[in-house]
N, C-alpha and C positions, 0 to 999 in steps of 0.2 A: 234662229236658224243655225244648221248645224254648220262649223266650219269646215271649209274644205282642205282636207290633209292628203299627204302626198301617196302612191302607191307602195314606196316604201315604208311608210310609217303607219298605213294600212296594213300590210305583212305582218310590222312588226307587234301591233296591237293584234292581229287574230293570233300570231305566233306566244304572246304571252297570254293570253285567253286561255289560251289551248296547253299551258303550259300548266297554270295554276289549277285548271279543272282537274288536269292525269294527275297532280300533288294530291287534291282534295279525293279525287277518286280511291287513291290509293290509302289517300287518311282515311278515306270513311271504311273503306276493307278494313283495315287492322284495328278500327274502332270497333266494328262490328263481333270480329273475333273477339275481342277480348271484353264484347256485353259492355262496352260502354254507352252512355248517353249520345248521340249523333245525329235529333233535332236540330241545335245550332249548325252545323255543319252541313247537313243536308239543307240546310235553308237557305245555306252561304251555297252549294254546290248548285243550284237552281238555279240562285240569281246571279251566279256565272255562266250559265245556259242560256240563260234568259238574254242575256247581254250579249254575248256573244253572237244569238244569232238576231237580236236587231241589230248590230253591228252591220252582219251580213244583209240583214235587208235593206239597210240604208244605203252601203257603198255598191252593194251587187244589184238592186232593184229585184229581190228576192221576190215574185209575187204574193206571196203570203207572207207576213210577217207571224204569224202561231201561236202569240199570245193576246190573252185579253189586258184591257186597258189596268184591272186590279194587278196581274201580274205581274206587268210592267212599272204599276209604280210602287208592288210590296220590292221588285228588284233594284230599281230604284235606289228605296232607303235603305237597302243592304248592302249597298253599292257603295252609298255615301259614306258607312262606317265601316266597310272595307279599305275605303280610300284613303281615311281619315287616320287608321290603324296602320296602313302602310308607309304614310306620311311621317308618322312618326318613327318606324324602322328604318327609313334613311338617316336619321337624324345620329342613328348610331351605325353608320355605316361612312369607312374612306373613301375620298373623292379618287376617280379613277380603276375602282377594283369592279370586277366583274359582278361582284355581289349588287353593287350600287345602280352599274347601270339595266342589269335584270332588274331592280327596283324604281331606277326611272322610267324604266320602261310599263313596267306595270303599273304604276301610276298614271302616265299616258293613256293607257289604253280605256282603264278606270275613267278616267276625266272623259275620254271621247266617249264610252257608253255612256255614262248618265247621259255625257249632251244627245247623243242618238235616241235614247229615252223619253227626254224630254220633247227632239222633233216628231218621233210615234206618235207619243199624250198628246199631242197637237194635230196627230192626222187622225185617230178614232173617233 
């Protein structure tokens, strides 16, 4: 079951969602321009879609949640080596600096979608 977090920390996880998506947005623009490859990235930009609004349907009781059950769990493993790669970007980041806790935080948010994820796969 999913844990229950505060409405602050609710905020703060849609606020970094929404933060990485406009980065990635604006990565796949300037990928595009310049004819690069932007499969991986669009795969990645989905499955911050994807998360974000089962996020939304979890904590809002969203009627519809919009994706099917493959969706959710190719976002899922895209998620998890999102996570995995962000994790390790802390690691070269000082304790205290703003860089760090935009990346504690988006690790947060990462950990609570998979979990949202995973209560979905359990209600389809």
């Amino acid at each position: 079951m999913m844990e229950t977090v505060s409405e602050t920390e609710q905020m703060q996880s849609i606020e970094a969602f929404q933060s990485v998506i406009r980065k990635s947005e604006n990565a796949l623009q300037n990928m595009t321009e310049k004819g690069a490859n932007t499969s991986v990235l669009e795969k990645r930009l989905h499955a911050l879609c994807v998360s974000l609004h089962v996020l939304g349907y979890i904590w809002n009781r969203i009627p519809e949640q919009g994706y099917s059950r493959l969706e959710i769990t190719e976002a899922r493993h895209v998620m998890n080596k999102l996570l995995a790669s962000v994790e390790k970007m802390i690691e070269k980041t000082a304790a205290g600096t703003p860089q760090r806790t935009l990346l504690e935080r988006r690790i947060r948010a990462f950990q609570l979608a998979v979990q949202a994820m995973d209560e979905v796969g359990r209600i389809l």
